[in-house]
Structure formats: structure tokens, C-alpha cells
Phi, psi and omega in degrees: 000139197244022178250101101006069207273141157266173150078195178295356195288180221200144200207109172226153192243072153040112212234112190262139188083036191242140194268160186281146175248140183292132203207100174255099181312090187318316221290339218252287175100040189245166181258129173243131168244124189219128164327142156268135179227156181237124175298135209261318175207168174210119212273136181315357180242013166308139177257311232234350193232137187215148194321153169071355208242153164262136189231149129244142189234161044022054180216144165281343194253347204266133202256151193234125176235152177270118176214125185094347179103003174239127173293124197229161196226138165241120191224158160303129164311295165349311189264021174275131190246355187181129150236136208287139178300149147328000000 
């Protein structure tokens, strides 16, 4: 992979065959269905997030690109909402 995230972003990759995990949101009381995705790169100003690990996210912002025939998402750290434990 030739994608390089700077600043804080985050560069994660589509977990292909991974079932949808369910998220219910009390204050809201609506149901969110959100992807397991694994991270792929981390831009040098990452705190909180490490190579290899699975998240979910939340972002309006997160631009999605294709390379290699695999699909990748680019986002703010900031806007990782859960990371799944070891």
C-alpha cells in the first residue's frame, strides 16, 4: 500500500467477510450498523489507535479510495468511536 496518512488520519481497510456488528444508541434510541475495519496506516501524530487493530467509526468526512483492487477509508482519528480490545 502506497497511502501515507498524515497529521493524525488514519487509513483503514474493509475486513472482507466480517458480519455487521449492531450498536444501539440509548440517547437516540435509533439502531446504527457499523463495519468492523482494520487499520492499515497511521499518520505520525496518532495518540490513540495502532497498526493492525479493529475500530469503528463515525465520520461525514472520511473519503474512501481504491488501491490494488482493495478499498480504504481515510479519516481523522478523532473520529474513531470504538476500538475492539485484544
Amino acid at each position: 500500500m502506497r497511502l501515507i496518512p498524515t497529521g493524525s488520519n488514519v487509513v483503514i481497510a474493509k475486513v472482507i467477510g466480517d458480519k455487521k456488528s449492531k450498536l444501539i444508541l440509548s440517547e437516540t434510541a435509533q439502531e446504527s450498523v457499523f463495519k468492523r475495519w482494520k487499520v492499515a496506516a497511521i499518520g505520525p501524530e496518532c495518540k490513540v489507535v495502532k497498526l493492525d487493530q479493529y475500530i469503528v467509526f463515525n465520520s461525514p468526512t472520511a473519503g474512501e479510495i481504491e488501491e490494488g483492487g482493495a478499498k480504504y477509508v481515510i479519516l481523522p482519528e478523532k473520529d474513531i468511536v470504538a476500538v475492539y480490545s485484544e
